[in-house]
Every structure is written in structure tokens, then in C-alpha cells.
DRENDREN-138394 format. One record per residue (C-alpha): residue number from 1; z, y, x. Coordinates in Angstrom, 3 decimals, padded with zeros to 6 digits, always signed. Layout:
{r NUM,{Z,Y,X}};
...
# end
This chain:
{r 1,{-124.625,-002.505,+100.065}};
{r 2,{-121.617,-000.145,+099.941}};
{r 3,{-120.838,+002.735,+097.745}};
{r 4,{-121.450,+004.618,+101.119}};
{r 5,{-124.691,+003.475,+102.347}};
{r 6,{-127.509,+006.148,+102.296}};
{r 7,{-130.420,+004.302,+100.889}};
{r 8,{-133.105,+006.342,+101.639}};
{r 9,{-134.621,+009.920,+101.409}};
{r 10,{-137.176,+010.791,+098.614}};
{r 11,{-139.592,+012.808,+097.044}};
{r 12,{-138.752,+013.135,+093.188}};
{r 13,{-141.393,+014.829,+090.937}};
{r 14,{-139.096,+017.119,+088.887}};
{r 15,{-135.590,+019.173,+088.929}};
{r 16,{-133.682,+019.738,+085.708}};
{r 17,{-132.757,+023.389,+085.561}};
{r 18,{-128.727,+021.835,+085.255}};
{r 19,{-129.256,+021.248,+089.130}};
{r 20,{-129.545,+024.593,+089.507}};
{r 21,{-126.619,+026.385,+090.772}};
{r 22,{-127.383,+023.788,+094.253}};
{r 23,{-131.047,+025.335,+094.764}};
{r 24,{-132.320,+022.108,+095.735}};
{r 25,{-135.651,+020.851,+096.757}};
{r 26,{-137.360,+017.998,+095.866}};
{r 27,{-136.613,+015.861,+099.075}};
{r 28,{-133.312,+014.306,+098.676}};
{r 29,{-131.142,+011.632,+100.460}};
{r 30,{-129.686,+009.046,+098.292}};
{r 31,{-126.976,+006.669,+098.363}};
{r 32,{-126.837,+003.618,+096.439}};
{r 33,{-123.253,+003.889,+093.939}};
{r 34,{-120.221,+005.815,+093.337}};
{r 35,{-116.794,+004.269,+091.416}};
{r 36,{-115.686,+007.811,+090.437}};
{r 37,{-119.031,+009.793,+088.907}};
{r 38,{-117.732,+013.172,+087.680}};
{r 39,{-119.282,+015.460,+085.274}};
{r 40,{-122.194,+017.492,+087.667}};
{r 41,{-122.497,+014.761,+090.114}};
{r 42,{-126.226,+015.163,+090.917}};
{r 43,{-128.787,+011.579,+090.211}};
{r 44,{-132.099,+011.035,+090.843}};
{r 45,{-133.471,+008.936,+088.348}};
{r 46,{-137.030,+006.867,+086.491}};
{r 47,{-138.193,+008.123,+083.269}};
{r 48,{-138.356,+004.622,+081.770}};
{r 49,{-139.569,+005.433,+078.317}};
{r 50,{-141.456,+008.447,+076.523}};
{r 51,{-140.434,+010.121,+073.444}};
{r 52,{-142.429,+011.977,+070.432}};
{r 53,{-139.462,+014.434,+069.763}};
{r 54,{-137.541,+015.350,+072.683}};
{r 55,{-139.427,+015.113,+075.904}};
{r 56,{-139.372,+018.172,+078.128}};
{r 57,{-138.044,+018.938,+081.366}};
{r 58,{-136.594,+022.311,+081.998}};
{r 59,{-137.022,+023.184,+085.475}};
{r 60,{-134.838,+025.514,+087.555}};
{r 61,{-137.793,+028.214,+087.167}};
{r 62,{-137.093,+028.164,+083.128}};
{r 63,{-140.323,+026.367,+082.515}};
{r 64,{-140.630,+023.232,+080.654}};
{r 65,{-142.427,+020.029,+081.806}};
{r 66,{-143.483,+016.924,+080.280}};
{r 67,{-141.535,+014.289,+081.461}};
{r 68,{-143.798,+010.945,+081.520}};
{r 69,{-143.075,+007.256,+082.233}};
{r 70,{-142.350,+006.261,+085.788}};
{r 71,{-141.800,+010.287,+086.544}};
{r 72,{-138.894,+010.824,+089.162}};
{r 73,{-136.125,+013.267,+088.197}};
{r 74,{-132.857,+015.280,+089.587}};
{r 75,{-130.582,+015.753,+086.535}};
{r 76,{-126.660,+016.365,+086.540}};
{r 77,{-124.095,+013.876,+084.826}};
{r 78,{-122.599,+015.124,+081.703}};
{r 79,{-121.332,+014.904,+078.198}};
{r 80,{-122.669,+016.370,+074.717}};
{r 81,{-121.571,+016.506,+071.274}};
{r 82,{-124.623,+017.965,+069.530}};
{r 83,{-124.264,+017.949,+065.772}};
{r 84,{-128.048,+018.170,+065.481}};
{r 85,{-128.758,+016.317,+069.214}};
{r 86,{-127.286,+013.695,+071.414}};
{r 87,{-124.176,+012.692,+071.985}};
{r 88,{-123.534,+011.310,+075.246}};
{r 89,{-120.695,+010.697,+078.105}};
{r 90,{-120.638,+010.326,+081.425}};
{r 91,{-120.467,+006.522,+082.457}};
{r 92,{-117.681,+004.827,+083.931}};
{r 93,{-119.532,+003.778,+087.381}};
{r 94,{-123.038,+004.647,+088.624}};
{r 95,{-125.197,+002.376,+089.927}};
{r 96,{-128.664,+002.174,+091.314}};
{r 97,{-130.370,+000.468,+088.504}};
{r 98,{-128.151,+001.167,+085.881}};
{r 99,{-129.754,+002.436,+082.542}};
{r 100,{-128.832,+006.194,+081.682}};
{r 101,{-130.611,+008.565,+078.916}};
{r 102,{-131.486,+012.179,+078.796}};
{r 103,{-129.105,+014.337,+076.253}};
{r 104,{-130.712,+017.530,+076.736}};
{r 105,{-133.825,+019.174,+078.321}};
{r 106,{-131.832,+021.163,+080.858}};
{r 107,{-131.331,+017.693,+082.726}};
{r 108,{-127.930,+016.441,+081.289}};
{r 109,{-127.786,+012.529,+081.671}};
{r 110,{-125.205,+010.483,+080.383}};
{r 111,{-124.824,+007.170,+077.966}};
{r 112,{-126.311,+008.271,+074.905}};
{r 113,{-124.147,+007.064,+071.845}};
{r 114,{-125.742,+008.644,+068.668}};
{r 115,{-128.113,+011.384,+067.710}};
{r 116,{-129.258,+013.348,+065.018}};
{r 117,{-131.646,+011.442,+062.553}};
{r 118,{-134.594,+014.189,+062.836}};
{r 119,{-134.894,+012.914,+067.083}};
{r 120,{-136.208,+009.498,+068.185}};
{r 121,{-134.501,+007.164,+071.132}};
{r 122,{-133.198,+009.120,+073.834}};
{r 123,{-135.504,+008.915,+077.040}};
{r 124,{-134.061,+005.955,+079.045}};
{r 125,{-133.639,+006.701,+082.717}};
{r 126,{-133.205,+004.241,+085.658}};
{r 127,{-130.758,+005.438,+088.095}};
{r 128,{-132.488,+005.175,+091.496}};
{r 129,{-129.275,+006.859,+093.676}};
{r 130,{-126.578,+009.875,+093.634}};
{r 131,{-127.928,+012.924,+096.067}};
{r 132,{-126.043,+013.330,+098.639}};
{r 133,{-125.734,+016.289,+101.325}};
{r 134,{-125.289,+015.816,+105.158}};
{r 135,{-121.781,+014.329,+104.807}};
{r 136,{-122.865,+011.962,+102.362}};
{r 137,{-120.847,+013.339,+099.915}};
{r 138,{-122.136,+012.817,+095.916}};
{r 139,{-123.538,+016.278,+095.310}};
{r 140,{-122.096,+018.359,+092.186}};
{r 141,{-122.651,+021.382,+090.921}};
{r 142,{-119.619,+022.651,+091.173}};
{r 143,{-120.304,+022.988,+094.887}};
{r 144,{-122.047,+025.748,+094.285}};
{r 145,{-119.298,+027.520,+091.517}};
{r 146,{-117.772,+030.585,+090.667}};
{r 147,{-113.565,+029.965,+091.095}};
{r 148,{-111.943,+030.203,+087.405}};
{r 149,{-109.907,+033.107,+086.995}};
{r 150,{-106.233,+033.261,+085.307}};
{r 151,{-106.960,+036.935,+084.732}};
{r 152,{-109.555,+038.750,+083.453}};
{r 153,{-108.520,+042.811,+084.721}};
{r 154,{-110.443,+045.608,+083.714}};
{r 155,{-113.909,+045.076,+081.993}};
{r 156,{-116.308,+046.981,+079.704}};
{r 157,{-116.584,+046.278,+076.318}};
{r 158,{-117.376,+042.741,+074.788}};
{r 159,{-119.069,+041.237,+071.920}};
{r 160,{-118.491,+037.788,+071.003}};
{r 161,{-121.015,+036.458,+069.382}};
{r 162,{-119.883,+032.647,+067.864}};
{r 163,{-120.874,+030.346,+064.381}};
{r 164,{-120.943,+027.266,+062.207}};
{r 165,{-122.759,+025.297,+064.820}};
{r 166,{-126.388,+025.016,+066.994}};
{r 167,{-128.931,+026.972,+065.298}};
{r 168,{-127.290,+029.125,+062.924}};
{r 169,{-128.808,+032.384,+064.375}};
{r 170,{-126.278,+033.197,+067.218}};
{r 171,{-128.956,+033.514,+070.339}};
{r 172,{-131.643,+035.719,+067.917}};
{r 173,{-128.107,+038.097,+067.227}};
{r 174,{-127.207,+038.100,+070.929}};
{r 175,{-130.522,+038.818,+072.131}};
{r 176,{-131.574,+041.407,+069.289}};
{r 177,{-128.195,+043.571,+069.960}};
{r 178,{-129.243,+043.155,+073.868}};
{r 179,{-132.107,+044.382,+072.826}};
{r 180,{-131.432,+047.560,+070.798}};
{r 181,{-128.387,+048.370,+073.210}};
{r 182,{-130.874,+048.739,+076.182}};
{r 183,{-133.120,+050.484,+073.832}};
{r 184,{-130.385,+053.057,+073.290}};
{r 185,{-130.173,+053.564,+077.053}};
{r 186,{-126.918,+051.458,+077.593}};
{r 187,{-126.748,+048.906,+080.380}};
{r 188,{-126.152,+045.384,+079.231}};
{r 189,{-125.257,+042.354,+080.749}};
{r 190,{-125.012,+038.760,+078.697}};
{r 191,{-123.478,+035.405,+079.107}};
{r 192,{-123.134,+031.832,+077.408}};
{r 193,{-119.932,+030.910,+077.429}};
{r 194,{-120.261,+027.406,+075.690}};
{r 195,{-122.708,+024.613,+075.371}};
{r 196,{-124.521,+021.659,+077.261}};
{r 197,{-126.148,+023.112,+080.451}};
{r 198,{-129.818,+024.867,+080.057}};
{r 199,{-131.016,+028.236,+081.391}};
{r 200,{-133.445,+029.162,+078.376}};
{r 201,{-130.764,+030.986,+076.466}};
{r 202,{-130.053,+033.176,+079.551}};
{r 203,{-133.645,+033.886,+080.645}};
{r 204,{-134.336,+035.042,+076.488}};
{r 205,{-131.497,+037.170,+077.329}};
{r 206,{-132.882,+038.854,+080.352}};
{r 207,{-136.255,+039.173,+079.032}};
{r 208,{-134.392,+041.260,+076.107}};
{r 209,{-133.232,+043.625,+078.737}};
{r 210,{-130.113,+042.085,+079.902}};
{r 211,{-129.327,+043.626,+083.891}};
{r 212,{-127.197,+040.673,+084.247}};
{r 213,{-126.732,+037.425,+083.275}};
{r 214,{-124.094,+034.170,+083.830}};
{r 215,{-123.270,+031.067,+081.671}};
{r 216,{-120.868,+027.989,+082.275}};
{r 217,{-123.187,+026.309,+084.888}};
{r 218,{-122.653,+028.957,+086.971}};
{r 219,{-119.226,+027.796,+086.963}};
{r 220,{-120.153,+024.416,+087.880}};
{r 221,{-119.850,+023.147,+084.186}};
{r 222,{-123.167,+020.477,+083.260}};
{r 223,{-121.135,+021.486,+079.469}};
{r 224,{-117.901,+022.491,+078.113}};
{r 225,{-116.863,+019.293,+076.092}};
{r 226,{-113.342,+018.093,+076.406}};
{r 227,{-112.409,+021.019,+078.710}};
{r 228,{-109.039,+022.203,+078.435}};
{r 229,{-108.789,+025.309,+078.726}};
{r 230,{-112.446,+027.712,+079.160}};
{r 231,{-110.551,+030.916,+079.424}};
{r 232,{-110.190,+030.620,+083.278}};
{r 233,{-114.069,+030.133,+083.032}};
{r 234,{-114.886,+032.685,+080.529}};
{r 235,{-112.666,+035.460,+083.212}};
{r 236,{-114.444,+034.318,+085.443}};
{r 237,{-117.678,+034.925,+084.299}};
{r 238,{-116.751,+038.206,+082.692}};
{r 239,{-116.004,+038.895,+086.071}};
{r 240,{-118.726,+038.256,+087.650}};
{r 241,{-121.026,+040.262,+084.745}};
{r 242,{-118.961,+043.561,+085.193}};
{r 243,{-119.688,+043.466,+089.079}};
{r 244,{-123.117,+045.025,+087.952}};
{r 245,{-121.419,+047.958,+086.159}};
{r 246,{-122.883,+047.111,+082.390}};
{r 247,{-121.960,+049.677,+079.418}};
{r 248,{-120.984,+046.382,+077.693}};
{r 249,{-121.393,+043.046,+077.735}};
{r 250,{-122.465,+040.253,+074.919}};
{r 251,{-121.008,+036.872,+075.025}};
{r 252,{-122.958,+033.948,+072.847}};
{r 253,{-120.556,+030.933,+072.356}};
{r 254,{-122.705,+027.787,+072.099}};
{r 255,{-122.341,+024.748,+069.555}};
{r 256,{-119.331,+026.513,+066.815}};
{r 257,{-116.200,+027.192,+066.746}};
{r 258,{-115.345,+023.899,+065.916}};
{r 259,{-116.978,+020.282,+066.911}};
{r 260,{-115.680,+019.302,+070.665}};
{r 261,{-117.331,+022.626,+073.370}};
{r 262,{-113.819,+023.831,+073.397}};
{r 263,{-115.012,+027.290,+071.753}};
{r 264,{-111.460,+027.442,+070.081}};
{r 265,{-109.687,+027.651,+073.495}};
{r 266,{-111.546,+031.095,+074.031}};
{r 267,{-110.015,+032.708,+071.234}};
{r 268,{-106.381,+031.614,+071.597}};
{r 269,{-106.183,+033.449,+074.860}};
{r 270,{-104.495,+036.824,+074.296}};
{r 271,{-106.195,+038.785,+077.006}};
{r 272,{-109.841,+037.533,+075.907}};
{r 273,{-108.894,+038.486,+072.435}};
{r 274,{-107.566,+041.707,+073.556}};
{r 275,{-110.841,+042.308,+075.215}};
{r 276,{-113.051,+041.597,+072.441}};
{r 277,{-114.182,+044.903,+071.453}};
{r 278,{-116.650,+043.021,+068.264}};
{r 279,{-116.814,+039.947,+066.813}};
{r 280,{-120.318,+038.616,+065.281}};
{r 281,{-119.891,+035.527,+063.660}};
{r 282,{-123.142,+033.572,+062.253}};
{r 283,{-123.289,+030.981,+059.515}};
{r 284,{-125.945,+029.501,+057.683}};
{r 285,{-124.746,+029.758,+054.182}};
{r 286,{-121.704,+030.877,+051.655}};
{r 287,{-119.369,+028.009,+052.883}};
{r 288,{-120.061,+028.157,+056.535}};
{r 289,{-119.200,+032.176,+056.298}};
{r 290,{-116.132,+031.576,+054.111}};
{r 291,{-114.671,+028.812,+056.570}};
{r 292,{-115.719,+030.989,+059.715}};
{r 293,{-113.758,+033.661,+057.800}};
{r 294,{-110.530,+031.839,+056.845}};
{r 295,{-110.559,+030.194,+060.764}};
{r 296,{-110.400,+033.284,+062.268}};
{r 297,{-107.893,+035.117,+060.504}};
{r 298,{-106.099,+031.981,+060.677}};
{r 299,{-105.777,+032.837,+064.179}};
{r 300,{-104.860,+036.667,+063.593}};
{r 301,{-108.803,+037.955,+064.168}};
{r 302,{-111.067,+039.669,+062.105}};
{r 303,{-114.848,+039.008,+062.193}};
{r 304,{-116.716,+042.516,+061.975}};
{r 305,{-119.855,+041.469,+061.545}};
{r 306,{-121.845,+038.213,+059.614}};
{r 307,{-124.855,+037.296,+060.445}};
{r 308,{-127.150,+034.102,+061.385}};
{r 309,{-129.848,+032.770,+058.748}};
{r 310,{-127.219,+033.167,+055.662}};
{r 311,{-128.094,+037.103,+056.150}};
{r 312,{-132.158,+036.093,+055.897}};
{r 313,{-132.100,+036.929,+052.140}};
{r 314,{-130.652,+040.282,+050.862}};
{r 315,{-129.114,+038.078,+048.286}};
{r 316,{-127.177,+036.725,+051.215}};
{r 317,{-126.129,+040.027,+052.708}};
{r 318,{-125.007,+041.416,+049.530}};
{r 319,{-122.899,+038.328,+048.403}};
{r 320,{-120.644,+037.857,+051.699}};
{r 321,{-120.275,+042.120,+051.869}};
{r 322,{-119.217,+041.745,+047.800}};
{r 323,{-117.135,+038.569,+047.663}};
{r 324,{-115.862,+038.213,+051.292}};
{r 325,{-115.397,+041.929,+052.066}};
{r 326,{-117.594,+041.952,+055.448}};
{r 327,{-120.557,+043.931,+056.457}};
{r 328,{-123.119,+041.699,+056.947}};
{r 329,{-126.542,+042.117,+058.761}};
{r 330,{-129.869,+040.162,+059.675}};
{r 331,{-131.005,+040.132,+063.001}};
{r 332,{-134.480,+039.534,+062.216}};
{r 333,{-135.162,+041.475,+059.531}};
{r 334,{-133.029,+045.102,+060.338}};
{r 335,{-131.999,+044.261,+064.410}};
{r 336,{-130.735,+048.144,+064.120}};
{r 337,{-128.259,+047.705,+061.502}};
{r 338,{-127.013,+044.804,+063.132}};
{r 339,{-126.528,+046.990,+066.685}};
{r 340,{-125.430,+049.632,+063.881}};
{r 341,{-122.316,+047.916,+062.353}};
{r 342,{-121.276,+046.804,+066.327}};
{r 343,{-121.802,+049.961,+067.722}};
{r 344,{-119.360,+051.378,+065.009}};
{r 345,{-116.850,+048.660,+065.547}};
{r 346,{-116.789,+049.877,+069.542}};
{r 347,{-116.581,+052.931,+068.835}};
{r 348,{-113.444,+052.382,+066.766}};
{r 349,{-112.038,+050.514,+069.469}};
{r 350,{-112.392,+053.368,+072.232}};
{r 351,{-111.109,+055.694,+069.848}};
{r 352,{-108.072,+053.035,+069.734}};
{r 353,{-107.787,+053.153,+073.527}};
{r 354,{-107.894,+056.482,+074.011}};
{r 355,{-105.043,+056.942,+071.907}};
# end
């Protein structure tokens, strides 16, 4: 059977939410192979195995479904680098029967190659074909994408929002300023920037108050390892958020600023950093705060604000404000001091423009 060869049409019993951007329903046409898969190719595949720790299916709606032996899946090729996850690439070939796994519960599939000791064995997945559309092309996401932009133009005010790593506080800080921003009668729109593909972080941020929301997938990214360059991607998103006329917009970048999402190429662009109206930056102790510190002035930027679970003590605020010279705020525990500190820090920086 050729690489060409449509094998059959089928009815699969769930859609990872990384499939999104393509709207698709659950009857697909397959073929059988592809020499060339590419990161976003879209694969039906069989749940081989079940697992105690990691076994949810976000769908495109946001909701999450158990994923059980023998179910029938669409999920997106891609890569990950989780420090506490997977870590996973995208094979070299497809094939139908070849043995994949599931790195994350947006529908990212790849060849596991590690994880993090808390997680079992990575779901293994059967591939049963590559989706194709009426040409029977290989379907990707990035079908579906917003064009990267070499410039970003006029925009309203940004806060980046970065860390140490995955779960050091960064969506709670993005979603609490969201949050008290809209509380304060200011229109906010919100993005991920960074990250393995999954709308969850998105929808928290709408449900916060956000009028508007984008992330990488929408640029037809299944994650951001090994790319490049993400400032055409971040522009473009920007660009997309200030089509619905926000008062300002906050940015979360997934994973940290260092460990393989490309989060560093973000900040070496002049006109994002130019932009960048406050910087939040969330560690989960002394060391982490320090070295996000030290990075970033490194590169010739100040970080206004610390935050993340370090901050979750008052022993914690008061130690990075007295030996590191920051303010420092918790999200959880005073969400209007954060918004506070940031909302002085813009203000500073219109004052700056105007003059």
C-alpha cells in the first residue's frame, strides 16, 4: 500500500483540543503512511494502554475525557520538553501500526523518551492513519494559522508574565491581574505565548474576564520547542489580540525562561521588549528569583514584579523586596497588590511615552 492510498473513512471516539484550530469532526478519511510527518500533522490513533496518573483527553470544547483502552483518538504530532512531564519528539516516519505515546492531555503525540518520576508510562497509542482532507493531503494545523508577523506596529500595553519553569505560579498571576484589571473596568485580552499545545490555560483566562484570547496553536504551533525564532509568532498574536481594542493585554510564557520552548527568543527581540510595558516574573524559591533576576538584566531588562509560590509566605515577600531590591507580591493571597505594583509600572511607562 502506498504512502498515498486512502485507507478508509472512520468514526474516532475523541478529538484532542490540539486539533483544534481545523474544527474537525469525528468522521475522518485516512491514509495509510507519510515519509515526512511534521510537527501538527493530524493522526488518528488506539489507546493501547491505560494510565493511573496521566489519562485525560482534552477535547476541543475544554472538557476533559477519560481516555480508555481500545478508545479511538485525533491528536496532533509534536514535541515536549516538560521538566515535570514528558518528553517526546516527533518520529522519523509514520506508519499505520506504529507505536506512538501521549505527551500531554491537549492531544500531543510523539515518541516519548523520559518523564518526570511522579507520572507512570506514557499512554501507548497505535497509529491507525494520518487525516487527510479532499486532496489527500496529511492534515496540519497549521492549515488553519495565523501568518507570523516581522512587525508588531502599534499595540496597547503588555504584561509579560514568565518563570523558573511549569508550575511556579505564572497562570494563577496572569489570570488574577486579568481578573482585577476587568474588575477595574479595563478591557483585557490574554495570550500564551509558549508551551505544548492545550486550551485550559486560555479558557481560565476567559472565564477571568479576558474579551479576547490567542495562544501558539492558533498559530499552527502543536508547541514551541526547537523553534527559532517565536517573535514572528508572538507579533502575530499580539496582533490578532489588539484587533478587539483591549486597554491592555497579558502575555503568560509557558515552561521558563530557560529549558528548550524558545521563551528566550521573545525577549531578545527589541520591538517586543520595547513593548513590554511590565514584567512579572514567578519563581518558586530564593534561587529561582535570584537566577530569574541576574538572566534578565543579563539581557538589559528589569523584572518589576516577583511573584509565583516563593511570594506564598510573607517571609518570602519580604526577603526578595530586602535582599534583591524588587517588589514582590502573591497572587493568591493579596491579587490587588499584585494588579497594584503593575498598574504603577504602566503608569510609569505612559508617563514615559507621553514625554
Amino acid at each position: 500500500m502506498n504512502s498515498s492510498e486512502t485507507l478508509n473513512v472512520i468514526e474516532v471516539d475523541k478529538i484532542g483540543s490540539a486539533t483544534s484550530p481545523l474544527s474537525l469532526t469525528k468522521t475522518v478519511a485516512l491514509k495509510a503512511s507519510t515519509i515526512l510527518p511534521r510537527p501538527g500533522d493530524v493522526v488518528a490513533v488506539r489507546a493501547l494502554t491505560d494510565s493511573a496518573t496521566y489519562n485525560m483527553l482534552e477535547l476541543p470544547t475544554g472538557r476533559l475525557a477519560k481516555i480508555n483502552p481500545g478508545d479511538l483518538l485525533l491528536c496532533v504530532l509534536g514535541r515536549r520538553r516538560a521538566l515535570k512531564g514528558f518528553v517526546g519528539d516527533v518520529p522519523a516516519t509514520v506508519n499505520r501500526g506504529d507505536e506512538l505515546h501521549l505527551l500531554n492531555m491537549g492531544g500531543v503525540i510523539g515518541c516519548c523518551t523520559g518523564h518526570h518520576s511522579s507520572l507512570g508510562d506514557a499512554i501507548k497509542l497505535e497509529v491507525v492513519g494520518l487525516v487527510t482532507d479532499e486532496n489527500d493531503k496529511v492534515m496540519n494545523i497549521a492549515d488553519a494559522a495565523i501568518t507570523p508577523q516581522t512587525e508588531l506596529g502599534e499595540s496597547a500595553p503588555i504584561v509579560m508574565i514568565a518563570g523558573t519553569s511549569m508550575n511556579s505560579g505564572k497562570t494563577f498571576a496572569a489570570t488574577e491581574l486579568i481578573k482585577q484589571a476587568t474588575r477595574n473596568g479595563l478591557r483585557v485580552a490574554a495570550a500564551k505565548l509558549s508551551g505544548v499545545a492545550c486550551l485550559r490555560d486560555t479558557l481560565n483566562m476567559a472565564d477571568h474576564g479576558a474579551i479576547a484570547t490567542a495562544s501558539f496553536l492558533d498559530c499552527g504551533l502543536p508547541s514551541t520547542v526547537d523553534i527559532d525564532n517565536l517573535a514572528p509568532t508572538a507579533k502575530a498574536i499580539i496582533g490578532r489580540l489588539n484587533e478587539s481594542n483591549p486597554d491592555l493585554i497579558v502575555i503568560e510564557m509557558g515552561d521558563g525562561i530557560l529549558g528548550g520552548y524558545s521563551v528566550e527568543t521573545v525577549f531578545d527581540d527589541n520591538e517586543l521588549r520595547e513593548a513590554m510595558a511590565a514584567l512579572v516574573f514567578c519563581a518558586s524559591d530564593y534561587v529561582g528569583a535570584w537566577g530569574g533576576i541576574e538572566l534578565m538584566r543579563r539581557k538589559g531588562i528589569e523584572i518589576d514584579v516577583v511573584a509565583g509560590s516563593v511570594t506564598d509566605s510573607q517571609m518570602g515577600e519580604d526577603y526578595i523586596e530586602n535582599e534583591f531590591g524588587v517588589p514582590a507580591a502573591n497572587a493568591r493571597r493579596n491579587g490587588r497588590q499584585l494588579f497594584e505594583l503593575v498598574s504603577r509600572k504602566l503608569e510609569e511607562t505612559r508617563a514615559r511615552v507621553a514625554a
